[in-house]
N, C-alpha and C positions, 0 to 999 in steps of 0.2 A: 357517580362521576361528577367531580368537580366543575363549574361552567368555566368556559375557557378564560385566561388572563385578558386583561384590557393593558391598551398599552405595549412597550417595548418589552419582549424577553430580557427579564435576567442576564445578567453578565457574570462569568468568574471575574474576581481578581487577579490581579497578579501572582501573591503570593499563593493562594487556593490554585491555582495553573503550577506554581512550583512546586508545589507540597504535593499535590496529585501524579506530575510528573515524575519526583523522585520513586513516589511508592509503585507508581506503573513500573518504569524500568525492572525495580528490583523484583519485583512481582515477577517480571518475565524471565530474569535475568537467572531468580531462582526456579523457575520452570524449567529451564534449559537443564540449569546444572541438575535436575533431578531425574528428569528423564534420561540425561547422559548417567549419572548414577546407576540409577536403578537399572538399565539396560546394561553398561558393564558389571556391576555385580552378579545379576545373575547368567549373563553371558560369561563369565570366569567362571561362575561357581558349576555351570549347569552344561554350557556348549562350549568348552575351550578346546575339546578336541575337533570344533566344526568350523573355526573360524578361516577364513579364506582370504585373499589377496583382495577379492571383489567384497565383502563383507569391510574390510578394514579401510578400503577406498569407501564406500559408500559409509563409514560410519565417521570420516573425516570429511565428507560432505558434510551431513548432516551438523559433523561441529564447526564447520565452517559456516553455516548459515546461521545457526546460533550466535557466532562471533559478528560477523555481519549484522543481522539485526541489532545484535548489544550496541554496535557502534552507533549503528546509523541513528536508533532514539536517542543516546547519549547527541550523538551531534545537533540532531533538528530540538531536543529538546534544553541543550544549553542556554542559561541563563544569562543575561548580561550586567554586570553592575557599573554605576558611574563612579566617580573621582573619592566620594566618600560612603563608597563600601556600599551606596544605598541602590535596590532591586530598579533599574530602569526597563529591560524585557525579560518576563520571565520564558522564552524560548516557545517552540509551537507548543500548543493543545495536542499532545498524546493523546488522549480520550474524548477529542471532537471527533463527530458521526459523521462518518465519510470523508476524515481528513487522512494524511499521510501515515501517521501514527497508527491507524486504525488496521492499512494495508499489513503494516511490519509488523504489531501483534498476530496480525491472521497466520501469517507465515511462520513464525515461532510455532504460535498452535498447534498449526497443521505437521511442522516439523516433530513437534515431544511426542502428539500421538504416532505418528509413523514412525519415531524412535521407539517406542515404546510395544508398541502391534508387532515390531519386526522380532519380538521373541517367539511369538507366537509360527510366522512365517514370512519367511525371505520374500516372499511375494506382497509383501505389505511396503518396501520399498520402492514400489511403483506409485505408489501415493504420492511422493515426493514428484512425478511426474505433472501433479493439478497445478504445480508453481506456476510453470511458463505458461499454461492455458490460461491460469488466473491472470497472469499477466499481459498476454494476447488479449483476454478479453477487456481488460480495464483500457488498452490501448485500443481495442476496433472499439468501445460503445464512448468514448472519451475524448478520442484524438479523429482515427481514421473514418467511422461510419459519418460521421457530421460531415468532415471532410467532404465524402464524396456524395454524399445523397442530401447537398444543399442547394436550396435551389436558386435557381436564375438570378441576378439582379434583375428586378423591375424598371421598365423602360421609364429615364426619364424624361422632365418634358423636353430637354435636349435634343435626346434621343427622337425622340417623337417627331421634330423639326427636321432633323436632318435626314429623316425616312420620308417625310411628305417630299421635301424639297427632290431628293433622290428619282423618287416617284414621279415627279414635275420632268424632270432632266430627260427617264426614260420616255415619258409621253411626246416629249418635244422632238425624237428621234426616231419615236416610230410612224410620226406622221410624214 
């Protein structure tokens, strides 16, 4: 094992941030359309006498989160250029650990295999079910848990004054 760096971490560039972001997108982008592929082919070839109302709703879920995700990296990960053509933001880091990018790949994932398992059985469609947990929990350990189990402001010495003083007031009333 190498001894650790000295010093500030490594930075991307800008352009290494753009060039990585293009190939993420596409990466996922063809994820999506493969799984949707391959689940229609062999759903035509194999189960077209079992498709249902409920099947064809849930498999227009499924491309609607695919579509969804496509947009949202395309959006967070657009680039910006100035007056003369040249890269001033190359848009967020797709592939920062623990960033937003990170979320919307997971979600594609989890979407192609559940696309993908649902040949095997309709009850692999409940998987798509982990979304809103995933997203409940990123919201209570993120937003709402800190929220409520923060504790107290510490008395200042403000505070401290106007509790003696208080204190003074009551004594002076019970005698």
């Amino acid at each position: 094992m190498p001894p650790p760096q000295k010093g500030k971490a490594p930075t991307k560039g800008a352009k290494q941030i753009l060039v990585e972001n293009t190939a993420t997108v596409n990466f996922y982008r063809n994820m999506a359309l493969g799984a949707t592929g391959f689940y229609a082919a062999v759903t035509l070839a194999l189960y077209s006498d079992c498709l249902t109302a409920g099947i064809i709703c849930l498999n227009i879920l499924a491309l609607s989160i695919y579509i969804g995700c496509y947009q949202i990296m395309r959006y967070i990960s657009r680039p910006t250029y100035g007056d003369n053509n040249q890269l001033i933001d190359p848009g967020l880091d797709l592939n920062m650990e623990g960033g937003m990018g990170e979320h919307v790949k997971d979600i594609v994932i989890l979407s192609a295999i559940t696309h993908v398992l649902t040949l095997i059985s309709n009850y692999f469609w409940l998987l798509l079910l982990l979304l809103p947990l995933r997203a409940f929990w990123l919201l209570w350990t993120n937003i709402l848990g800190p929220w409520f189990f923060q504790e107290a402001p510490q008395d200042t010495e403000q505070d401290e004054k106007k509790r003696k003083k208080i204190e003074r007031k009551m004594k002076r009333y019970q005698q």
